[in-house]
C-alpha positions, -999 to 999 in steps of 0.1 A, spaced: -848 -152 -532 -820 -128 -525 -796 -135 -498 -806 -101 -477 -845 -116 -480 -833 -149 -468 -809 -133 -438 -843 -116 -426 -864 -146 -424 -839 -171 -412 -836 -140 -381 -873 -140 -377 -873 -173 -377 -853 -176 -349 -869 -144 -329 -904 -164 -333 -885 -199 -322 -871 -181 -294 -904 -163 -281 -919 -195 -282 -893 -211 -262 -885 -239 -288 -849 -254 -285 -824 -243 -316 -790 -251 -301 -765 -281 -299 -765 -306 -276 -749 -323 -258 -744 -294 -236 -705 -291 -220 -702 -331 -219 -673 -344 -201 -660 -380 -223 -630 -401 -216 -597 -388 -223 -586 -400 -264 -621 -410 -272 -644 -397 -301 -677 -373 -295 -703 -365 -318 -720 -333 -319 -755 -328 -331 -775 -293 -344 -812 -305 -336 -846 -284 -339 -872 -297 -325 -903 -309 -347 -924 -276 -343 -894 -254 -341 -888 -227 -366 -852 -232 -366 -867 -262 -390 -862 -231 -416 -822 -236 -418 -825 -261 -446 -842 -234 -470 -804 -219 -468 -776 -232 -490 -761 -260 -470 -726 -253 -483 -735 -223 -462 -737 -240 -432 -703 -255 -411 -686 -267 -378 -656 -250 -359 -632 -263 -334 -617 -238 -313 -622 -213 -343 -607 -234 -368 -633 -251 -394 -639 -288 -392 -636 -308 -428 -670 -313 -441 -662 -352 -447 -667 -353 -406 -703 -336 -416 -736 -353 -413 -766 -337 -429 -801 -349 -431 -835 -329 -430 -835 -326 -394 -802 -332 -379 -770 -319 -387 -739 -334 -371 -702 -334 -371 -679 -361 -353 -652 -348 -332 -620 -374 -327 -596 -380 -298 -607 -353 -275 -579 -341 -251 -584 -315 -226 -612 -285 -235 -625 -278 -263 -653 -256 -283 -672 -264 -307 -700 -244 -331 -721 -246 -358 -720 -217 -379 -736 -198 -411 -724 -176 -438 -747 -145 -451 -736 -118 -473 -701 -123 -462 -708 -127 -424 -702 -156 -402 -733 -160 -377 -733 -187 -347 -763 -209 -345 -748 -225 -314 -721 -239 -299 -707 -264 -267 -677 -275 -248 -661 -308 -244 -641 -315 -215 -618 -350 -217 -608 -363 -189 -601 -395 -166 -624 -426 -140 -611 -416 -105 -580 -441 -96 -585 -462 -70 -574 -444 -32 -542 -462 -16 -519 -459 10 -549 -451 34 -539 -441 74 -560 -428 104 -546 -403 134 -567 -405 167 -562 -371 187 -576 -383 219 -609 -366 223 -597 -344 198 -603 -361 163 -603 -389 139 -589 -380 105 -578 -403 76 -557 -398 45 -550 -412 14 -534 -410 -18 -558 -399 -47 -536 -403 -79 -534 -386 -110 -554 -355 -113 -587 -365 -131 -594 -332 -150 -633 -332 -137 -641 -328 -103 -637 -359 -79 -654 -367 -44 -642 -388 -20 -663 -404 8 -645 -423 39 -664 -453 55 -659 -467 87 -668 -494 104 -665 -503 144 -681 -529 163 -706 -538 129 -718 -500 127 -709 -477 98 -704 -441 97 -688 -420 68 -673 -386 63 -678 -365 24 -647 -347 14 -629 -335 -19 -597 -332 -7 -578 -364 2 -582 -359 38 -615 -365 59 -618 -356 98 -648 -373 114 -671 -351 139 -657 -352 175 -684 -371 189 -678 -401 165 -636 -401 186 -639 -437 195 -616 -455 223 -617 -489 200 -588 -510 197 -598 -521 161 -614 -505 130 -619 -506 95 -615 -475 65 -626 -478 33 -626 -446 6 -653 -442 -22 -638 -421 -51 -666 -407 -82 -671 -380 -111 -687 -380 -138 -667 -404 -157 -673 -433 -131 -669 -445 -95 -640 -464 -78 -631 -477 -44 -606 -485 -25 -596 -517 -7 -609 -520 31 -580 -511 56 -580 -521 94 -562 -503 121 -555 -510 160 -559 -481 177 -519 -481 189 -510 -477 151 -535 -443 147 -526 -429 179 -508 -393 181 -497 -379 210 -489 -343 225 -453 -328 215 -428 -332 247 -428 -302 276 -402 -288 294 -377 -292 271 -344 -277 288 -304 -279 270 -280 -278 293 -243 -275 271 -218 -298 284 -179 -307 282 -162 -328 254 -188 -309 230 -218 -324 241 -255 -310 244 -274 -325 271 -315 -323 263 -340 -333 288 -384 -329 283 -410 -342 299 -438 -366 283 -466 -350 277 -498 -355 302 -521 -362 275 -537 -388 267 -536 -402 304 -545 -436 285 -513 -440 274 -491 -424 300 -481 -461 308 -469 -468 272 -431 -460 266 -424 -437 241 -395 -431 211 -387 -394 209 -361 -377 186 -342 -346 194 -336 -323 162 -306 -295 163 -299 -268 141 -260 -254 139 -268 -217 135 -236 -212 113 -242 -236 90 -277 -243 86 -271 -278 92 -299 -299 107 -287 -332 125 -316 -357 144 -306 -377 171 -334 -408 184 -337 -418 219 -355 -442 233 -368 -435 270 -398 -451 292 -391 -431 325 -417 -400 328 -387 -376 326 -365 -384 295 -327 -372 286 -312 -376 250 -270 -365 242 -262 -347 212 -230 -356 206 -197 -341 186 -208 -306 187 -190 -277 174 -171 -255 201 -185 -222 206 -218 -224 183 -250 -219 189 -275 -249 182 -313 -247 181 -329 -277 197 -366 -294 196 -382 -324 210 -405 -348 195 -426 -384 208 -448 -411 196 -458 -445 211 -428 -468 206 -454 -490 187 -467 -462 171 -464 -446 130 -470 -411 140 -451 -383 154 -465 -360 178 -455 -321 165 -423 -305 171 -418 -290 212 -411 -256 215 -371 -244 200 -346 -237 226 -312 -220 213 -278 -225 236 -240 -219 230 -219 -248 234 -192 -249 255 -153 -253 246 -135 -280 257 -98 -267 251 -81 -299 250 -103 -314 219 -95 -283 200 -74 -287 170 -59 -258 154 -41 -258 119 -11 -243 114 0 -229 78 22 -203 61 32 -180 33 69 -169 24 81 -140 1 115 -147 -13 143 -140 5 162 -107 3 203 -106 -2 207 -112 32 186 -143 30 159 -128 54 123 -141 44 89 -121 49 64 -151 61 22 -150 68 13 -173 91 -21 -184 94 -37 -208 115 -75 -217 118 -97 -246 137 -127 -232 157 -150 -200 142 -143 -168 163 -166 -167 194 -187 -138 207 -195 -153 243 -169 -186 243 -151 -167 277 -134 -204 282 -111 -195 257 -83 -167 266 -61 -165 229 -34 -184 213 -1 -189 219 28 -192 187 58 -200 195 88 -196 169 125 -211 175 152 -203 150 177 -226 141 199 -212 173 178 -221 196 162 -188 213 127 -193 208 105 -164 205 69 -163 221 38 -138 210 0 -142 217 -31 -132 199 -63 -125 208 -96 -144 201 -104 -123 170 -70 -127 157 -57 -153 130 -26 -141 112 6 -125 116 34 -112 96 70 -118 106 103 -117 96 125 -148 93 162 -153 88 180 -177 68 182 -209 90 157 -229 91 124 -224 118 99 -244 138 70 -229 149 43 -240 170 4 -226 181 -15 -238 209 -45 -223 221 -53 -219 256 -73 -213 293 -68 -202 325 -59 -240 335 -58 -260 304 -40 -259 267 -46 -272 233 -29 -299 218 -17 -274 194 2 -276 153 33 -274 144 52 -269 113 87 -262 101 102 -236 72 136 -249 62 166 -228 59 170 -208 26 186 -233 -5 173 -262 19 137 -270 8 127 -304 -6 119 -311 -40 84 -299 -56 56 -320 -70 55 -324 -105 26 -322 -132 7 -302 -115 -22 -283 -131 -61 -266 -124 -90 -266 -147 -123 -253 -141 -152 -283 -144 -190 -282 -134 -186 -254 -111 -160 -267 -95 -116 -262 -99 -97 -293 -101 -63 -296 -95 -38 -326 -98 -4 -337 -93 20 -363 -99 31 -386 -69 60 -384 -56 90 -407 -57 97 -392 -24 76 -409 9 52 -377 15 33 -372 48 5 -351 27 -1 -323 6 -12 -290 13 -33 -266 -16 -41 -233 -4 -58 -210 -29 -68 -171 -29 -86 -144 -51 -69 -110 -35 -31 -129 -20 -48 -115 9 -68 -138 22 -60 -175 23 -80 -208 29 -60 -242 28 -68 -279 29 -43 -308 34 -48 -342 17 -32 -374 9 -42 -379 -28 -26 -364 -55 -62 -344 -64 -83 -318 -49 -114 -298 -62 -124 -265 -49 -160 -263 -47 -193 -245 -23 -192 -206 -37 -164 -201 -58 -170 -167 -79 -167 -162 -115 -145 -136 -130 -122 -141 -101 -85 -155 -108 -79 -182 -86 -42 -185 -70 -39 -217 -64 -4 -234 -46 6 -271 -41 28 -281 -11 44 -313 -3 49 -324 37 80 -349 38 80 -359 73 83 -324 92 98 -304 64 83 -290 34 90 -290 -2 87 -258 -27 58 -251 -37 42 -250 -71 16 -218 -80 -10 -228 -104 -34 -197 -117 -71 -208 -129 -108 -193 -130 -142 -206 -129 -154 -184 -154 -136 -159 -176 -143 -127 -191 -133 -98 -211 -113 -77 -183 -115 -36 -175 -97 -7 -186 -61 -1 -177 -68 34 -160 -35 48 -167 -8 51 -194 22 75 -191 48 81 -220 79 92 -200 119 96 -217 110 108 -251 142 109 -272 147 113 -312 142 76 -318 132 55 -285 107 67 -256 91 45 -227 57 33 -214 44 28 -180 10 19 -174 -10 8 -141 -23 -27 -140 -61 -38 -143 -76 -30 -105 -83 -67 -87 -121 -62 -88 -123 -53 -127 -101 -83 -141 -127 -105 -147 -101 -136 -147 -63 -140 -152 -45 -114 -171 -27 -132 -196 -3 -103 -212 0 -68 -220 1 -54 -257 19 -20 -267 1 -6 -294 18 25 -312 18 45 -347 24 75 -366 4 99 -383 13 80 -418 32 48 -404 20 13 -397 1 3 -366 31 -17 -344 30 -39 -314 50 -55 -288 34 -78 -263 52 -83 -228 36 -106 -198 9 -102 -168 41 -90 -146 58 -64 -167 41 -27 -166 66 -6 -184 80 -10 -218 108 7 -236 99 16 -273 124 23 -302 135 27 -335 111 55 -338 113 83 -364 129 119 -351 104 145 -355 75 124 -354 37 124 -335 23 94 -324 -3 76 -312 -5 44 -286 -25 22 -264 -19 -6 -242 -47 -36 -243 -52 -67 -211 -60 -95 -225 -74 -127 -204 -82 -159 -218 -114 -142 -234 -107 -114 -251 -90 -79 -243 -99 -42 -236 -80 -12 -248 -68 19 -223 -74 51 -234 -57 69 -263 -20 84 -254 -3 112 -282 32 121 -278 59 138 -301 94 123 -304 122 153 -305 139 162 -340 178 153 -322 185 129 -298 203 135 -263 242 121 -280 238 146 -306 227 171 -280 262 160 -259 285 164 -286 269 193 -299 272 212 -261 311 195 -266 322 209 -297 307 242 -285 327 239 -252 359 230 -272 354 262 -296 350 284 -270 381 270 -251 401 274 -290 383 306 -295 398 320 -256 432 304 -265 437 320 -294 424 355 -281 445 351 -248 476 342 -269 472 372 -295 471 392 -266 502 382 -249 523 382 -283 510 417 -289 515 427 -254 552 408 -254 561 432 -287 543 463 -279 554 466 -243 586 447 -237 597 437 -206 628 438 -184 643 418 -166 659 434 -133 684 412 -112 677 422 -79 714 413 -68 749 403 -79 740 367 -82 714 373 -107 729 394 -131 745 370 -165 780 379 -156 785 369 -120 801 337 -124 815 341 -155 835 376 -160 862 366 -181 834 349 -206 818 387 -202 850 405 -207 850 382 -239 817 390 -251 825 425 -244 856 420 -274 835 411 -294 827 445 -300 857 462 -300 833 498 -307 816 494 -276 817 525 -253 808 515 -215 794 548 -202 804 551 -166 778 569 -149 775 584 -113 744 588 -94 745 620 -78 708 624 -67 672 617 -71 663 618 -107 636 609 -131 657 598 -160 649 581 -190 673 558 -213 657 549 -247 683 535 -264 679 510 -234 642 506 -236 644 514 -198 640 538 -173 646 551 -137 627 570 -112 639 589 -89 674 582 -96 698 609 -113 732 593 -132 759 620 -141 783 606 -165 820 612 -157 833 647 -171 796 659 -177 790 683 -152 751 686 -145 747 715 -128 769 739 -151 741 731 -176 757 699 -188 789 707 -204 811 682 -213 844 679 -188 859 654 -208 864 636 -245 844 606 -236 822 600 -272 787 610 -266 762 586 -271 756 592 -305 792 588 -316 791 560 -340 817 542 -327 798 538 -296 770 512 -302 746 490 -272 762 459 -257 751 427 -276 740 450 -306 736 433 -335 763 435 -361 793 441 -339 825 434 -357 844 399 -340 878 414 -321 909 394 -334 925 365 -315 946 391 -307 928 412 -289 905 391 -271 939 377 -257 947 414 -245 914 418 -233 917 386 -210 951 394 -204 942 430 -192 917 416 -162 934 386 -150 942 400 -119 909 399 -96 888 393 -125 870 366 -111 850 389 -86 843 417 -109 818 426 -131 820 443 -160 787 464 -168 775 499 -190 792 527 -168 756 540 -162 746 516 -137 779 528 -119 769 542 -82 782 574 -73 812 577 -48 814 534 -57 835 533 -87 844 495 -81 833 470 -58 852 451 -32 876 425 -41 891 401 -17 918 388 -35 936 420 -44 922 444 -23 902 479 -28 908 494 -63 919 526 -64 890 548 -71 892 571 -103 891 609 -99 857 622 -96 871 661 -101 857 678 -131 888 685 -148 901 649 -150 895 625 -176 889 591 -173 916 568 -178 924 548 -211 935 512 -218 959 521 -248 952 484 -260 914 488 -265 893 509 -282 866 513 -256 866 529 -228 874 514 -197 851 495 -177 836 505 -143 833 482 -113 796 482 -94 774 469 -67 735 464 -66 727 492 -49 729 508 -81 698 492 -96 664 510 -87 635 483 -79 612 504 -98 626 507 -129 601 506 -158 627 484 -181 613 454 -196 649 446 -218 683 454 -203 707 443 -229 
């Protein structure tokens, strides 16, 4: 038979088995067995079924699944009528069917689910409230979860009689009608599923120990002085049957800053009841409730209404801290100083409280007083160099703090620091340590920041502090440790740590400024606060050429300017600058810049030598000009009076010269009027100035009147010409011989400078000379020892001012 014939019949069997309502499935149906525990599963037809067929199929045909995954067959179990398979340690649900394979499909013949699961345990830790004409409810502890569905019955018993109460959960509330006022009664819970029944020991109760009252009414908090809360209620009026019966109340309050709940129990039997809270904060607001119970009693009654009130401030149990922060002194030892107190949280409706008062006395005495505000709690001063106490009280209209002092020792004066100390980061916490001190110390103080904005402080007596509540990762913590010795401070020691580090932000500016030949310099902005991501660590200069090496120089968290050199004239390069924290670092943007091809010395000496050339260059110019000048237009050199001329103090020396050339002629001219006359042979000339020689008579055309040689005579030659012959001994002895007589005050000049009508000039040894004959028929007068003519006596007024002569003799 072919498996398509047998596929049909096996189907038609099952359509006929079905119409006639015969049973082919597997059974058990969805049992429920014991957690661990082995199941078998059975695929049973009934006699007259024709699901009977199956076996005229191939049985290797035929298998179990579980959940989908086939069962081994040596858990099978095949006989003419039943076929089986046994399923082991059964844990939570499962599914299994019985399945067929024809012509390559898998066809379900049926299937069930097993559910494991557990007997009920056994209920414990039964109790019972009585609500007063209310209710009667019990409740118990179940146990572990069971897996099938458990139900619970509750039993009581009172006075012989029996009533119960059906329930699922593990509470039960009996019907108002079954409220009994009984002193004593008895519980009992029944617990059952599937698996099995269980129950639970029989509990009895008095009726004190079940009893729940009303919550408390009235409740009214009154805030009192010496930070106290003062919380009265009323007992509630029901149940009247126990309004005799003292109660135990407890008084919850809630500090609204915080969140921190604090219960306070009071015990009270008078109808009206009054409970302290005690060691409030100043200035907070505190929630309050109220609740009661039979002082004999196990249960509570439920919380009273919440009332919310601000305490009061009591300014004489304040206590304010007092702290500081210094810059370093400037060179006049003056110090820049935060001070920073704290104590109470700043109030919105505390009016008791009117500000603070600081007080700050220099070392000379003169103290200084400023107050603050409520909202207020820091100040920046300036301090000098000798030591300071300062001291902060808060106050009232009528009533001060006890106030904190502290004192800031004068510059070169402060107390040695502690030693060892370091910060490490450690389960969410920072942990700093110190050494202790050989020195007797009154305590320590650690303050710590994120921004050096914003400080918070503690003060210790161990040599160890953690930070801890909601410290923030990525933040670098500033951290400084201060030692008190008696009522002056030591240095302190900065520590920097983190919590958790990362890789930090860009550096959002770098500048190349000062490019020279071979050196230029970086500046470059530092990481901003909120991007850091930890503690910078350094900075790294990163810089190359278009063909050179990549170089670097690394400078610290503080520097943000760097001076780079032996760099290549001429050259383009490229740089960046990278932060680096304890986790890795970032790069700033790319910078280009192009060193120059001579530097700024080269440039200097360059613009020198220049400047020096220029100056040679003038000089030389300027100096050809005045040489050329000096030979092309000569000057002369004019006495304007007797005392200049060369001769004036030493005639007889000039008489001398003058025999040296015995040749010489000394022209002896006149001037007779106004004359434009020029004298070549002289190199000079005159203007407006006319000379008439003796015997030359200028207006008869210029005849000669007498034998006096011309200028052109050979004999007569220039005075100091060169080549004169050198007169004898003897006649330089006649010559001086001649002129002894009134020599000394005489002056012997060319005859042409000779004035007219002023043949010689005055002589006050010897008197006037006799003037010569100015007729034009006489002739001058001859020394028959000399070969010259005779000389002429002058005065100044001979010489014109304006004479263009740049050489006289």
């Amino acid at each position: 038979m072919s498996s398509a014939r047998i596929l049909l019949v096996f189907l038609a069997f099952l359509a006929v088995g079905k119409g006639q309502g015969e049973d082919c499935s597997v059974f058990p149906i969805d049992p429920v067995v014991k957690l661990g525990s082995d199941i078998q599963i059975f695929f049973s037809p009934s006699q007259d079924s024709q699901c009977q067929n199956i076996s005229l199929h191939d049985w290797s045909h035929l298998y179990w699944e579980l959940n989908d995954e086939e069962i081994p067959r040596d858990l099978y179990n095949f006989s003419s009528t039943v076929y089986s398979v046994l399923i082991r340690n059964v844990s939570g649900t499962w599914t299994v069917t019985f399945k067929v394979k024809l012509d390559g499909r898998d066809l379900i013949l049926g299937g069930t689910d097993i559910k494991a699961g557990l007997l009920p345990e056994k209920p414990s830790n039964i109790y019972c409230i009585t609500i007063f004409l209310e209710s009667f409810t019990c409740y118990w502890d179940p146990g572990k979860d069971t897996l099938p569905d458990t139900s619970y019955t509750v039993f009581r018993e009172v006075d012989g009689e029996t009533d119960n109460c059906t329930a699922i959960t593990n509470e039960c509330t009996f019907d108002n009608e079954n409220v009994y006022i009984i002193w004593y009664q008895k519980i009992s819970v029944r617990a059952e599923n599937v698996l099995g029944t269980v129950m639970s020991d029989s509990v009895g109760f008095d009726l004190l120990t079940t009893v729940k009252i009303n919550p408390p009414e009235y409740v009214v908090v009154e805030p009192m002085r010496n930070n106290v809360l003062r919380v009265t209620w009323r007992r509630p009026r029901k149940p009247k049957h126990f309004k005799h019966l003292p109660l135990k109340c407890e008084v919850e309050s809630l500090e609204s800053t915080s969140n921190t709940t604090a219960r306070y129990l009071c015990y009270k039997t008078q109808p009206e009841t009054v409970c302290d809270i005690e060691h409030v904060k100043p200035c907070l607001n505190y929630t309050v409730s109220v609740r009661c119970a039979l002082e004999d009693g196990t249960h509570w009654s439920e919380w009273s209404e919440r009332r919310t009130v601000l305490s009061l401030l009591d300014v004489r149990l304040v206590k304010l801290d007092l702290w500081r922060k210094m810059e370093a002194p400037d060179a006049k030892g003056n110090r820049k100083v935060l001070l920073m107190w704290k104590g109470m949280q700043p109030p919105d409706a505390c009016s008791a409280l009117q500000g603070y008062q600081m007080t700050i006395t220099p070392g000379d005495g003169h103290p200084q007083t400023l107050f603050f505000n409520l909202s207020e709690w820091r100040t920046w001063t300036v301090l000098g160099k000798e030591a300071h106490r300062i001291s902060i009280i808060a106050y009232t209209s009528n009533d001060t703090s006890p106030g904190d002092t502290l004192t800031i020792p004068a510059v070169g004066a402060e107390l040695p620091s502690v030693a060892g100390a370091q910060a490490s980061p450690h389960d969410n916490q920072i942990r700093i340590s110190w050494n202790n001190s050989h020195i007797p110390v009154q305590k320590y103080v650690i303050d710590w920041s994120t921004d050096g904005e914003t400080y918070d402080w503690h003060a210790t007596n161990s040599t160890s502090f953690s930070l801890t509540g909601e410290l923030e990762p990525f933040k670098c913590y500033s951290i400084a440790v201060t030692p008190l010795y008696e009522d002056e401070a030591g240095r302190e020691v900065t520590l920097q740590t983190y919590l958790e580090e990362g890789v930090p932000g860009q550096i959002q500016k770098v500048e190349v400024l000062d490019v020279q030949d071979d050196a230029a310099t970086i500046k470059w902005t530092a990481v901003p606060e909120q991007e850091r991501r930890g503690c910078i660590r350094n900075y790294t200069v990163y810089y190359a050429s278009e063909t050179g090496l990549v170089l670097s120089d690394t400078v610290n968290a503080s520097v943000f300017e760097y001076h780079l050199t032996r760099l290549r004239p001429s050259t383009k390069y490229t740089l960046y600058v990278l932060a680096s924290t304890g986790k890795g670092g970032t790069n700033s943007s790319m910078s280009v810049f192009t060193t120059f091809q001579y530097g700024a010395s080269f440039m200097k000496v360059a613009l020198l030598c220049g400047g020096l050339g220029i100056v040679f260059m003038a000089s030389i110019v300027i100096s050809c000009f005045i040489m050329a000048r000096k030979h092309l237009f000569p000057k002369l050199n004019i006495p304007s009076s007797i005392a200049d001329l060369p001769f004036q103090h030493s005639p007889k020396a000039s008489l001398n010269n003058l025999g040296h050339c015995p040749e010489t002629i000394v022209k002896v001219f006149h001037v007779i009027e106004p004359l434009n006359l020029k004298c070549p042979e002289l190199g000079c000339s005159f203007e407006n100035t006319v000379v008439q020689p003796p015997g030359l008579d200028l207006s008869s055309g210029g005849k000669p009147t007498t034998d006096v040689p011309s200028a052109t005579d050979d004999s007569a030659t220039s005075l100091n010409e060169p080549g004169c012959p050198v007169l004898s001994a003897d006649e330089q002895s006649a010559d001086s011989t001649s002129y002894t007589e009134g020599a000394e005050e005489r002056l012997l000049i060319p005859s042409s400078y000779v004035k007219h009508g002023e043949s010689s000039p005055p002589n006050s040894s010897s008197g006037p000379a006799q003037e010569p004959a100015t007729g034009p028929d006489q002739k001058v007068p001859r020394n028959p020892q000399q070969s010259i003519p005779g000389p002429a006596y002058v005065t100044v007024h001979m010489f014109t001012q304006t004479a263009d002569c740049t050489r006289l003799l």
